[in-house]
N, C-alpha and C positions, 0 to 999 in steps of 0.2 A: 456123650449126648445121644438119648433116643429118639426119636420121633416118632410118632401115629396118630392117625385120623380116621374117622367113618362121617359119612354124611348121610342123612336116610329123606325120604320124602313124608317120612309120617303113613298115620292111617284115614286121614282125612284129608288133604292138601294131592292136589292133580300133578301138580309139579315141585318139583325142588328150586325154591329161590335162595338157598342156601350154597355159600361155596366156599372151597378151602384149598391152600396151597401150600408148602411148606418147603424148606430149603436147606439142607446140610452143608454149608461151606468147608467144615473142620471138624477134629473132634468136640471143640471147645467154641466151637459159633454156629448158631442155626436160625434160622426167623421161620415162625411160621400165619400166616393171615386167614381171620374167618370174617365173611359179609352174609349177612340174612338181606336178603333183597326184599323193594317194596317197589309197587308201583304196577299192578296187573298181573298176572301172571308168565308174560313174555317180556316187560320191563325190571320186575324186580330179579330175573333170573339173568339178562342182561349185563345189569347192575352191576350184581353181586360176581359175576365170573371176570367181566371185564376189569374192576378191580384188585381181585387177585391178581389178575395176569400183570396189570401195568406195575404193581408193586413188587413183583419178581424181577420184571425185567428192566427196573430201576433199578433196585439193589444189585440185580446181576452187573448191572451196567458203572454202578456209582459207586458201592461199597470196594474198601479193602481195608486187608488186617491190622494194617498199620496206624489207621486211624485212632484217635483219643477218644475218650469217653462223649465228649461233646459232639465231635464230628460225627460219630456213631449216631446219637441222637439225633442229630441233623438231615444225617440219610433217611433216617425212619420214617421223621417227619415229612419231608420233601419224597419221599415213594406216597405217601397217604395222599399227602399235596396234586402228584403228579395222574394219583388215579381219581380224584376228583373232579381235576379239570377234563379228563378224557372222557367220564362217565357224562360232566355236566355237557362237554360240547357232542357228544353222541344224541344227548335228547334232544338239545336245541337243533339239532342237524333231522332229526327222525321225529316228527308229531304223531308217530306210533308210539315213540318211546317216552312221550314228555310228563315229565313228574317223577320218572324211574329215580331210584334211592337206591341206599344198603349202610349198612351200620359195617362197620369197622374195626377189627381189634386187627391191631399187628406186634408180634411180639419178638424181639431180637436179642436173642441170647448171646452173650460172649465171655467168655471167661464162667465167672461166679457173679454176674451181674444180667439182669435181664434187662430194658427199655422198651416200653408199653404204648403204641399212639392208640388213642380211644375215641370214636364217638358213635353216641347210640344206646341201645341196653343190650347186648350181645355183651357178654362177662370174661374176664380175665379174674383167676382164683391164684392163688399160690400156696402148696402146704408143703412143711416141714415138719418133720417129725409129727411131735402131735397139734399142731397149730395148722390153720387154713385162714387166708385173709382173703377178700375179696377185695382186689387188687383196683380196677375201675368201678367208678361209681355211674348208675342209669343216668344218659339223659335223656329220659322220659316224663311227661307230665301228672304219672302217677308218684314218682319218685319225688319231683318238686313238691309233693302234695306231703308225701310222708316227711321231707324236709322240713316242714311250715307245720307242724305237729296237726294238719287238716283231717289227714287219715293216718292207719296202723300201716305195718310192713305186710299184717297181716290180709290186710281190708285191700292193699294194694293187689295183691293176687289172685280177687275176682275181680277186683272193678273192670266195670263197663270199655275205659277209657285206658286200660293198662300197656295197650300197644301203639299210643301215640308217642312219636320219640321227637325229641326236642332237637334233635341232629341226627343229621344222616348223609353218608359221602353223594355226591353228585346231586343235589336240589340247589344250591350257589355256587357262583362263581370261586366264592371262597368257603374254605372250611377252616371251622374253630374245633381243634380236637385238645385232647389231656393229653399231657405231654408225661410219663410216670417211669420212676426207676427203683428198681429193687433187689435185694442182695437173693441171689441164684445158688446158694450152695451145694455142695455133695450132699444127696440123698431127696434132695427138694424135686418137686412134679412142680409143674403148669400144668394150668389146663383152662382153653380158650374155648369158649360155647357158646353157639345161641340160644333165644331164648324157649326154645324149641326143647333146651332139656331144663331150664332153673324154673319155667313154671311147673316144673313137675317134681323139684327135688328142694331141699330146707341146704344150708349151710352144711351144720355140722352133721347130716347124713352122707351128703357129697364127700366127707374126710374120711366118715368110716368107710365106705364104699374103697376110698383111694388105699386106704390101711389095710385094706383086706384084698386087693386085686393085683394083679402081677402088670407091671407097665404094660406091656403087650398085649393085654387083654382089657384094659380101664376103658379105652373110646368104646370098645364094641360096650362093655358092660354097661357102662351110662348112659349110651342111647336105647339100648334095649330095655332100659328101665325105665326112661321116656315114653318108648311105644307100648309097655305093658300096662303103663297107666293113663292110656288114650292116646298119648302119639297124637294130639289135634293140633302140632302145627311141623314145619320141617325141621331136621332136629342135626345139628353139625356139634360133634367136641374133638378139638385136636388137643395131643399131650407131649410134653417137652417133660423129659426125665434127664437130670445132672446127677450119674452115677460116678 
């Protein structure tokens, strides 16, 4: 199992409200969590770090190898859970910080099985061979819109309204996230991002890209491809390789 990440601030954006953490337990178990923060400049960066953190040191705290498939997904769940409520009682505690958000992927590999918690439009992809699936679905209300045949996929990535998300960790008390599992084989990439790089890049360019780049170089190579093409917001990909 490989790991890597880059996180960039963009060419337009003051700060990075993006953040990312990642964790190697084994050779055969790793998690790794990205948040794009929202909520000001100083709230969404907030956010997005303090989450990471509490879902590390959940896992570190909660997880072991011995656990079932359920129980696994349990912890995942209950880290996302546990950084929710610490993001949401941090704003209610600081009328600096109130309204701060961050979207949430967290992805926990073990064996040849990944488990996925989701919410937000920050992406989890997975490719094998020559297939790439886009593993979480947006909850944003441009996505709801493409849902209901209202607009295209296409129309969705200029619209006006394309960055209002329909969830997002720490704005309730409680969070409703996608709960997602899928087969992690030899040879398969992850790859976790905000949306700092998929408004800049199509699906099946993302594959070739993956087909053509050496694990150890894909995060730098897709944010840099990000920032060549405007870079107008922060731009995070971390990548989980099962070699």
């Amino acid at each position: 199992m490989q790991l890597f990440f880059r996180t960039d601030v963009g060419l337009v954006r003051e700060t990075n409200q993006d953040a990312c953490k990642l964790g190697k337990i084994s050779e055969t178990e790793a998690w790794v969590a990205v948040c794009d923060g929202m909520g000001g400049a100083n709230g969404g960066s907030v956010a997005s770090t303090e989450a990471v953190e509490e879902i590390g040191r959940y896992i570190e705290q909660e997880y072991r190898s011995d656990m079932t498939e359920d129980e696994l997904a349990e912890v995942a769940e209950l880290a996302v859970d546990s950084a929710n409520t610490k993001v949401y009682e941090m704003a209610c505690a600081n009328p600096e910080l109130e309204g701060m958000g961050t979207t949430v992927e967290l992805a926990f590999v073990k064996d040849e099985k990944v488990f996925v918690v989701h919410a937000g439009d920050s992406r989890v992809y997975l490719a094998t061979g020559d297939e790439i699936v886009q593993v979480t679905h947006d909850h944003s209300l441009v996505q709801q819109m493409v849902d209901i045949g209202e607009i295209t996929p296409e129309e969705a990535r200029v619209h006006p309204r394309r960055n209002f998300i329909t969830r997002a960790l720490g704005i309730d008390p409680e969070l409703w996230t996608d709960i997602l599992e899928k087969p992690f084989v030899k040879g398969s990439i992850l790859v976790l991002c905000s949306d700092g790089l998929t408004n800049y890049i199509e699906q099946d360019e993302l594959l070739e890209v993956i087909k053509a780049t050496q694990a150890d170089k894909l995060a730098d190579t897709l944010v840099e491809i990000a920032l060549d093409r405007g870079g107008g917001d922060n731009v995070t990909v971390a990548v989980v390789v099962n070699d």
